[in-house]
ZARONU-945383 format. One record per residue (C-alpha): residue in three letters; x, y negated, z. Coordinates in Angstrom, 1 decimal, padded with zeros to 4 digits. Example, Ala and Ser with C-alpha at 12.3 -4.5 7.8 and 13.67 -1.06 7.14 Angstrom:
# ZARONU-945383
rec resn: ALA X: 012.3 Y: 004.5 Z: 007.8
rec resn: SER X: 013.7 Y: 001.1 Z: 007.1
# end
This chain:
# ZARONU-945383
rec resn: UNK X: 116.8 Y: -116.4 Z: 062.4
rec resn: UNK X: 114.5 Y: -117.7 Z: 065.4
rec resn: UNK X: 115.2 Y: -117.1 Z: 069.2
rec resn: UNK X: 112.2 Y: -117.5 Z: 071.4
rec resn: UNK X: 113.6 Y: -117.1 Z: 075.1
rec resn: UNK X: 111.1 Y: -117.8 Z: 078.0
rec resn: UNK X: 111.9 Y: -118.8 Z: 081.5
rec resn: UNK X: 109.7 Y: -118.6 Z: 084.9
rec resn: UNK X: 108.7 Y: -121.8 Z: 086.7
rec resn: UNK X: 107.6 Y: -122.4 Z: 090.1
rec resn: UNK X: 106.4 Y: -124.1 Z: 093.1
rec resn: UNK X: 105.5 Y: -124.4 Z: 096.7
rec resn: UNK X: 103.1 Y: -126.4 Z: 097.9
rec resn: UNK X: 102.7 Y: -127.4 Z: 101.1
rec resn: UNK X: 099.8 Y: -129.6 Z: 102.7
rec resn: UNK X: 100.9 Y: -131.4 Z: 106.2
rec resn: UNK X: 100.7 Y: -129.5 Z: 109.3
rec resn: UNK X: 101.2 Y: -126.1 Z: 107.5
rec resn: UNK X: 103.6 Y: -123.6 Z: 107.7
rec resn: UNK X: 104.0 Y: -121.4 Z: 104.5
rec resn: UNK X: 106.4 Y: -118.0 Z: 104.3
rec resn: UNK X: 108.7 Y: -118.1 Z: 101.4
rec resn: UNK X: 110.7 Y: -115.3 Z: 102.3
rec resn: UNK X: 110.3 Y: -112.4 Z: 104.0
rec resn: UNK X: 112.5 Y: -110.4 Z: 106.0
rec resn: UNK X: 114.8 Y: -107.9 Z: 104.4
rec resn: UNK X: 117.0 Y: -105.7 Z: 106.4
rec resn: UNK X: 118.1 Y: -103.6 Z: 102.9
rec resn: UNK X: 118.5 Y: -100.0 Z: 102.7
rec resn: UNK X: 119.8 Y: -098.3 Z: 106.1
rec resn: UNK X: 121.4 Y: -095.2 Z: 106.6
rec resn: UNK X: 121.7 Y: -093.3 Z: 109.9
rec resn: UNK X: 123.4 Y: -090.7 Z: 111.8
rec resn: UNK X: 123.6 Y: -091.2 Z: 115.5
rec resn: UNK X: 121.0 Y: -094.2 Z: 115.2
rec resn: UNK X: 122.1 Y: -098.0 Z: 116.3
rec resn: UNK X: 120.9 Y: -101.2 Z: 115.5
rec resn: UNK X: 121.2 Y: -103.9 Z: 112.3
rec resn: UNK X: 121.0 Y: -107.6 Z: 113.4
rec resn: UNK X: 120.3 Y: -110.5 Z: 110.6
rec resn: UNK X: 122.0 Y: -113.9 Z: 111.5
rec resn: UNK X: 119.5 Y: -116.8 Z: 110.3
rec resn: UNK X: 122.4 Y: -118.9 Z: 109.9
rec resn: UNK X: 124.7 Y: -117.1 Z: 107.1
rec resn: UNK X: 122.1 Y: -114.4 Z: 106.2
rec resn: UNK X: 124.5 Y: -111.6 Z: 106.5
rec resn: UNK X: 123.6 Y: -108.6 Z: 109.1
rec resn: UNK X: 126.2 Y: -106.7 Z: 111.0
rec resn: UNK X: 125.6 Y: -102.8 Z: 112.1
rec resn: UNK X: 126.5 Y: -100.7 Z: 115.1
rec resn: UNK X: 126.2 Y: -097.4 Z: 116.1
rec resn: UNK X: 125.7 Y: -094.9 Z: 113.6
rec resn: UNK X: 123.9 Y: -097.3 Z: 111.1
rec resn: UNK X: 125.5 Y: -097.6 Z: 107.7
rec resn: UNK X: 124.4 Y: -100.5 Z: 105.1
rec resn: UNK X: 123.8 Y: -098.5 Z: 102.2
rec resn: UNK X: 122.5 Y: -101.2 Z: 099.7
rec resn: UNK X: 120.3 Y: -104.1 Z: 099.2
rec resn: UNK X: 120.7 Y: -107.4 Z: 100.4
rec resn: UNK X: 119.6 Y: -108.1 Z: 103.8
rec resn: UNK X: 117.7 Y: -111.8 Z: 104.4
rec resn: UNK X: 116.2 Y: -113.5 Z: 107.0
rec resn: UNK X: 112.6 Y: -114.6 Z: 106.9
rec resn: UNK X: 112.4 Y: -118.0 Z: 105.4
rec resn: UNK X: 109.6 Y: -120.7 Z: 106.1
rec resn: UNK X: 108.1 Y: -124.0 Z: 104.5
rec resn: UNK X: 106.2 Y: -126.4 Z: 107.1
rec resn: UNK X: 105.3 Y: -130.3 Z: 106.4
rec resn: UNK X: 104.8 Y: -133.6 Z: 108.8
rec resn: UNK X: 102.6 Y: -136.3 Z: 108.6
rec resn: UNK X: 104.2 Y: -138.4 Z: 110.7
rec resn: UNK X: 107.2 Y: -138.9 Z: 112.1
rec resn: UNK X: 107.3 Y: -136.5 Z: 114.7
rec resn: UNK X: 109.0 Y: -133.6 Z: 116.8
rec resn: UNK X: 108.0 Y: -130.2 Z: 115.7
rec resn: UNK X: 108.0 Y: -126.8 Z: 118.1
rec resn: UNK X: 109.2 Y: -123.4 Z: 116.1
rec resn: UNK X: 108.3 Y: -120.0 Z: 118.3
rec resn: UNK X: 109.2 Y: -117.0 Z: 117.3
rec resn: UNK X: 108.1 Y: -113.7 Z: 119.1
rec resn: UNK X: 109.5 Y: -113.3 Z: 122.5
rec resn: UNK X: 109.0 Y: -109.7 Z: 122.5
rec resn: UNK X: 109.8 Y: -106.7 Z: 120.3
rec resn: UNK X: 107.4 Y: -105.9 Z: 118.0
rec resn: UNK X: 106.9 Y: -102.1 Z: 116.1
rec resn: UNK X: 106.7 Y: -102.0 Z: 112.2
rec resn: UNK X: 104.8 Y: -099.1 Z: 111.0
rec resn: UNK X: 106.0 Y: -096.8 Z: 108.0
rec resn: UNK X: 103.9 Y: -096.8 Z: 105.1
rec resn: UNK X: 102.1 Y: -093.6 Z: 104.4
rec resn: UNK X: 102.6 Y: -092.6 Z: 108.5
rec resn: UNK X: 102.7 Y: -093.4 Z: 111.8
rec resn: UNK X: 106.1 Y: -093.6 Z: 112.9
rec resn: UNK X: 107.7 Y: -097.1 Z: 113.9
rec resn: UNK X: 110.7 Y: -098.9 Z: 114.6
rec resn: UNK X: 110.9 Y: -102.2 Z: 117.3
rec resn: UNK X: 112.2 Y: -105.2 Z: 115.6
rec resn: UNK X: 113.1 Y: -107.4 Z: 118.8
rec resn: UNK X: 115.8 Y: -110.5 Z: 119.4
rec resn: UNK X: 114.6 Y: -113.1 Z: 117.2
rec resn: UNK X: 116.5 Y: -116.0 Z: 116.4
rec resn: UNK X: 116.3 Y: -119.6 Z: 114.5
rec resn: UNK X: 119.0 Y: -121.2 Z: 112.3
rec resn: UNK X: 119.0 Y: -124.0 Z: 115.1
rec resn: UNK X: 116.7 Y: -125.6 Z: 117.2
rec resn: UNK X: 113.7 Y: -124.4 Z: 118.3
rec resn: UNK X: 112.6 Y: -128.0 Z: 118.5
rec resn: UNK X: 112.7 Y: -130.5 Z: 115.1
rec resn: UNK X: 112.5 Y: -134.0 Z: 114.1
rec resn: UNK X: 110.9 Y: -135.0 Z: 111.0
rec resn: UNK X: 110.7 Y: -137.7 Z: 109.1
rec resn: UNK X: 107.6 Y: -139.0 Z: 107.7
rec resn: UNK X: 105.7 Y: -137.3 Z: 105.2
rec resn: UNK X: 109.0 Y: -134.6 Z: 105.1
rec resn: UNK X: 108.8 Y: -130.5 Z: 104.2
rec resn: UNK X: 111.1 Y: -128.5 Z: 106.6
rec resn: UNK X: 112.3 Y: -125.6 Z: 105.9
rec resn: UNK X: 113.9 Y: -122.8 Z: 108.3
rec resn: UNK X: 115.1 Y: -118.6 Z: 108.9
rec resn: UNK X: 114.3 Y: -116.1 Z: 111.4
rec resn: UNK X: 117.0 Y: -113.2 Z: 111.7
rec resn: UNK X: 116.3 Y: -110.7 Z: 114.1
rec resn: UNK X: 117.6 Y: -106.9 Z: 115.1
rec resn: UNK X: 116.0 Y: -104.0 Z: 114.4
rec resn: UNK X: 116.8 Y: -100.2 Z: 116.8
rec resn: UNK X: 116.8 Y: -097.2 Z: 114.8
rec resn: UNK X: 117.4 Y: -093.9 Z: 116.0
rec resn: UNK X: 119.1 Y: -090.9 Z: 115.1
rec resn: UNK X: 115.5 Y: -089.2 Z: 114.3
rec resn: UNK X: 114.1 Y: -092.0 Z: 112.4
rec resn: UNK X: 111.8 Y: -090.3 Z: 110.0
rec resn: UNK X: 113.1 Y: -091.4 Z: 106.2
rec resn: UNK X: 110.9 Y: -094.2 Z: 104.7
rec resn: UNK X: 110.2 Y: -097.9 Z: 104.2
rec resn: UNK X: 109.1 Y: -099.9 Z: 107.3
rec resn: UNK X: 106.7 Y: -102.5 Z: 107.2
rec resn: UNK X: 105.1 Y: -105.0 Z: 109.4
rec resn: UNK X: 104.5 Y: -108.9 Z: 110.2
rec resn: UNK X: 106.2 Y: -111.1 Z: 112.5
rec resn: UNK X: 104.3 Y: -113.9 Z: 114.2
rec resn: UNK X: 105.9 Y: -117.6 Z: 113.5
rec resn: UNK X: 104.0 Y: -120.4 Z: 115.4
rec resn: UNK X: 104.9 Y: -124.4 Z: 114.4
rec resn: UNK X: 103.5 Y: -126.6 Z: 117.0
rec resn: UNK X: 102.4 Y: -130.2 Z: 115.7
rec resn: UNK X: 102.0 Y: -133.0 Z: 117.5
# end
C-alpha cells in the first residue's frame, strides 16, 4: 500500500519600501431587516452588529498588510478618512464602508531591514432596502517612508 499526500507551500515577498495586501477585508454573510451597521475591530478580528443586521455566516476579517524598511526608520500608515461606496457585482447599487481603524499606531518604528505587518477593520451601513448580492470594492492604504 502507498500513500501519496501533497501539501501547498507558500510565500510573500516583499522588496523595501513596499506595501503588499495579504488579506482582504471580509465582512461575511449579512442579513438584514430594518438595516444597521457591522463594524470589524483590527485588533481581535471579530465584528459586532446593530440595528437590524444579523451575522448569518462566514468569518468576518480585517484587511491585512505586508510593508518592509530599509533602514531603521519611522513609518506613516493612512487609511481613508472618508467613507467610501463598494459597488455590487452585476449592478449598480452600493453600500459606504466608512470608520476605518489600525490595530495601533498610525505611526511605526522599524528596525533595520524588518517586514511589518498590520489590519484595517472598518464599518460598513446597510439599509433596510439593500438589494441582495455581494459587494465589492478597494480601500486605499497609503505607507509613508522616510
Amino acid at each position: 500500500m502507498q500513500s501519496s499526500p501533497t501539501a501547498k507551500g507558500d510565500v510573500i515577498i516583499v522588496h523595501p519600501l513596499t506595501l503588499s495586501s495579504i488579506a482582504d477585508m471580509d465582512f461575511a454573510t449579512l442579513g438584514v431587516t430594518t438595516g444597521g451597521t457591522a463594524t470589524i475591530d483590527p485588533v481581535s478580528g471579530t465584528m459586532t452588529v446593530s440595528g437590524g443586521l444579523l451575522h448569518l455566516n462566514g468569518t468576518p476579517l480585517p484587511a491585512r498588510y505586508v510593508g518592509a524598511a530599509v533602514k531603521k526608520s519611522v513609518v506613516n500608515i493612512k487609511v481613508p478618512n472618508k467613507p467610501l461606496l463598494i459597488k455590487r457585482v452585476g449592478g449598480t447599487e452600493t453600500l459606504s464602508v466608512s470608520n476605518f481603524t489600525l490595530d495601533g499606531q498610525d505611526k511605526r518604528a522599524l528596525a533595520q531591514q524588518t517586514s511589518f505587518t498590520f489590519a484595517v477593520g472598518a464599518q460598513i451601513a446597510v439599509p433596510a432596502n439593500a438589494v441582495a448580492g455581494i459587494y465589492v470594492g478597494d480601500i486605499d492604504i497609503t505607507v509613508q517612508y522616510p
